[in-house]
C-alpha positions as CSV (number, residue, x, y, z in Angstrom):
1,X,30.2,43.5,-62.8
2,X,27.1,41.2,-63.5
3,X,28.7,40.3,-66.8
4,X,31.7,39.1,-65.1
5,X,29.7,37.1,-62.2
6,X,27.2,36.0,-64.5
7,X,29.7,35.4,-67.5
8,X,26.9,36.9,-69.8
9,X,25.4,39.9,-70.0
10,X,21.9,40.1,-67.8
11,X,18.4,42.0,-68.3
12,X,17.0,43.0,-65.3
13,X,13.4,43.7,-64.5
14,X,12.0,46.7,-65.4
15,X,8.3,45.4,-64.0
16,X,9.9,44.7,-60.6
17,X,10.2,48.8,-60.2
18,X,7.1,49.3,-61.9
19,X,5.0,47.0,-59.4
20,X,7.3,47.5,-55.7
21,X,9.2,51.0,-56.0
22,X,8.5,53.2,-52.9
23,X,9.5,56.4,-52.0
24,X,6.6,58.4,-54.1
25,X,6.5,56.4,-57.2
26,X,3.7,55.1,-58.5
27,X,4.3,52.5,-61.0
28,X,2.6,52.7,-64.9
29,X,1.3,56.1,-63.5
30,X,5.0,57.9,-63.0
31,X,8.2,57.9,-61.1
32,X,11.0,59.4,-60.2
33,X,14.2,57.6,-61.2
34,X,16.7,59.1,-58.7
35,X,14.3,58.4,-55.7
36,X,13.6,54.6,-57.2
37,X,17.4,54.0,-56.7
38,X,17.3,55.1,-53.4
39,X,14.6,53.4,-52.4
40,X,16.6,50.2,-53.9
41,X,19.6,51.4,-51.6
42,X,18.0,52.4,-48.6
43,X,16.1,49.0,-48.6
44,X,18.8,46.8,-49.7
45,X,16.4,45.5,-52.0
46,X,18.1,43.4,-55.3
47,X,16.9,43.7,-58.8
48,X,15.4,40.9,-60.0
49,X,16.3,39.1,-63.6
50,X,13.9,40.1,-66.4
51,X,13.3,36.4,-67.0
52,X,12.4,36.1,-63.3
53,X,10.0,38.9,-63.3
54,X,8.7,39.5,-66.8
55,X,7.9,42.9,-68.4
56,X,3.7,43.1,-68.6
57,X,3.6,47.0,-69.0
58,X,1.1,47.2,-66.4
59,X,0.8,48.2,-63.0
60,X,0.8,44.8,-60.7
61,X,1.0,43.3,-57.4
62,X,4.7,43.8,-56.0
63,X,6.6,40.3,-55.7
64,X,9.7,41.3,-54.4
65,X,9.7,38.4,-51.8
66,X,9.8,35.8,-54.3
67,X,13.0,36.6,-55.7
68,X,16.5,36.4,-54.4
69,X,18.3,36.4,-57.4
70,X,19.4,39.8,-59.1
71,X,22.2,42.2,-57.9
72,X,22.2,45.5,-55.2
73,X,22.2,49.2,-56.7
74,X,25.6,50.2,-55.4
75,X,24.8,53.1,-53.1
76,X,27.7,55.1,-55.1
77,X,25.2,56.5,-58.0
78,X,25.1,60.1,-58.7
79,X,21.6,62.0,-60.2
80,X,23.3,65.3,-62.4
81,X,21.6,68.0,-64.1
82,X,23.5,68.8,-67.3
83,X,24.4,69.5,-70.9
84,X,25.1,67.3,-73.6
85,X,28.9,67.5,-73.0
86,X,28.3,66.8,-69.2
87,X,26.1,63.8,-70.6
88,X,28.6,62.8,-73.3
89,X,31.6,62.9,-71.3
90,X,29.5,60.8,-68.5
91,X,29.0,58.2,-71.1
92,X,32.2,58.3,-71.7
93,X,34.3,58.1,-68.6
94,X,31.1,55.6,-66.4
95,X,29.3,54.0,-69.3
96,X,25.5,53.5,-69.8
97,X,23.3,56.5,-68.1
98,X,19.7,56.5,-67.3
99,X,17.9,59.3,-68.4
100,X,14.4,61.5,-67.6
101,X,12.6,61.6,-71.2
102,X,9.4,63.1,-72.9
103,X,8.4,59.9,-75.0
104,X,5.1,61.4,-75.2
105,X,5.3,60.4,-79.4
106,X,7.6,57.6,-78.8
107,X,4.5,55.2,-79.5
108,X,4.6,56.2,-83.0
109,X,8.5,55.6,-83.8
110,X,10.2,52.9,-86.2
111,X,13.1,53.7,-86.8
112,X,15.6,56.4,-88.0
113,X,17.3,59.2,-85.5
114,X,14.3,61.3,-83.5
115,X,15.5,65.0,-84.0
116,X,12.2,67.1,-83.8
117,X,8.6,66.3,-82.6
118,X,9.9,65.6,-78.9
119,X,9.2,68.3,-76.2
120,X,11.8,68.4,-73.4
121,X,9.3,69.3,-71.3
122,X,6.4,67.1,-69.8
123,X,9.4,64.4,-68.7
124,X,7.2,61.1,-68.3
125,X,9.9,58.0,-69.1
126,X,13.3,56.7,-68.1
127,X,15.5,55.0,-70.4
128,X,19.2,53.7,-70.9
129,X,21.2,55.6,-73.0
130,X,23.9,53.1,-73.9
131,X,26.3,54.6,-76.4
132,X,26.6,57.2,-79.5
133,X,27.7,57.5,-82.6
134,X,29.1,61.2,-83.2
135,X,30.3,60.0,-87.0
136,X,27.2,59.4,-88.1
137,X,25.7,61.6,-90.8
138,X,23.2,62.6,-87.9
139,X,25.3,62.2,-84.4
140,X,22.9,60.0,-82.2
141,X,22.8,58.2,-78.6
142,X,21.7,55.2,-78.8
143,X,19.0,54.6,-76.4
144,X,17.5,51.5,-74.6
145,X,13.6,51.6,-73.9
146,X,11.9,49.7,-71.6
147,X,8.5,48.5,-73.7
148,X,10.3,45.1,-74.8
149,X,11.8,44.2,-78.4
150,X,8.8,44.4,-80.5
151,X,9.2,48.1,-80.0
152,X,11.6,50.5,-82.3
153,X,14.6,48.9,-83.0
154,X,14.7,45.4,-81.0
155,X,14.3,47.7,-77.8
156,X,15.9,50.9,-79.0
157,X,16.0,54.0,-80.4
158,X,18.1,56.9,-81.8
159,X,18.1,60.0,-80.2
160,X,19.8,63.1,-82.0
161,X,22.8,64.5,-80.4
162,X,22.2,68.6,-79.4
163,X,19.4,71.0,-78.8
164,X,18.8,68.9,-75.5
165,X,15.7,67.0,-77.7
166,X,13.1,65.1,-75.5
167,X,14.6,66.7,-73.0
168,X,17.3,63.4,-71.9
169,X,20.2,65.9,-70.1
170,X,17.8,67.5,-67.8
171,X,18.5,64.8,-65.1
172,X,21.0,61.7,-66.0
173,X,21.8,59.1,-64.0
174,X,24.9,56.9,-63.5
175,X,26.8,54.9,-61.0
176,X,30.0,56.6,-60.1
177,X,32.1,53.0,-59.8
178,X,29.9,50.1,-60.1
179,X,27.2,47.7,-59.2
180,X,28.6,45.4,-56.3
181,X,27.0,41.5,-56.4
């Protein structure tokens, strides 16, 4: 729906819910994603552009008055607990999920699919899972992080499909319908 208003696809900040989020979360030091989008909701509060309110991957001052550009969180989002058909069927049918991850090790990746050396316990990040690729010779999602393009693969990452690894269908996130501008 931003696309369409917008006529380009739009990045929005990830540093505005790092910095303002309420509702127990706690910026750099941990969140949870479900109770971030309800804090958006419940506060009619709009996401800001990333180019409005740039990524520092630190903890800040909240500016949210300073911005009235962005779009709402349509209050029609839905926080599942899951399996990967549940989360590949999702992807499916609504599009782009956000998931709980362990990126514990993620620091240390450059590429490739990550199969192994990624404990679904310890969940500690959210990231965009925004597609998959079941032909390839190892069936992937292909994953959006948050830590800017200098990190992976311009921003992303491969994520093996099965055995539930860093834990990504323990809670998934999408939006029923849509965002509304």
């Amino acid at each position: 729906m931003a696309a369409a208003k917008y006529g380009q696809l739009q990045t929005f900040s990830v540093q505005q819910a790092i910095d303002c989020a309420g509702n127990g979360n706690m910026g750099c030091n941990g969140g949870d994603t479900c109770s971030l989008l309800a804090w958006l909701v419940d506060n009619n509060i709009k996401i800001a552009l990333e180019k409005d309110y740039p990524l520092v991957l630190q903890t800040q001052t909240c500016k949210l008055s300073k911005f009235d550009k962005g779009v709402k969180v349509a209050s029609n989002f839905s926080c599942d607990r899951g399996n990967e058909n549940d989360l590949l069927t999702t992807l499916a049918h609504h599009g782009p999920v956000a998931v709980a991850v362990n990126a514990l090790l993620w620091q240390f990746y450059l590429g490739g699919v990550i199969k192994y050396n990624c404990d679904q316990d310890g969940i500690n990040h959210a990231v965009q899972i925004v597609g998959y690729d079941t032909t390839a010779t190892t069936p992937h999602y292909i994953v959006r992080n948050s830590w800017g393009t200098s990190f992976g693969e311009k921003g992303y990452l491969k994520i093996a499909i099965g055995d539930n690894v860093c834990g990504k269908y323990l809670l998934f996130i999408y939006h029923k319908y849509s965002f509304r501008l």
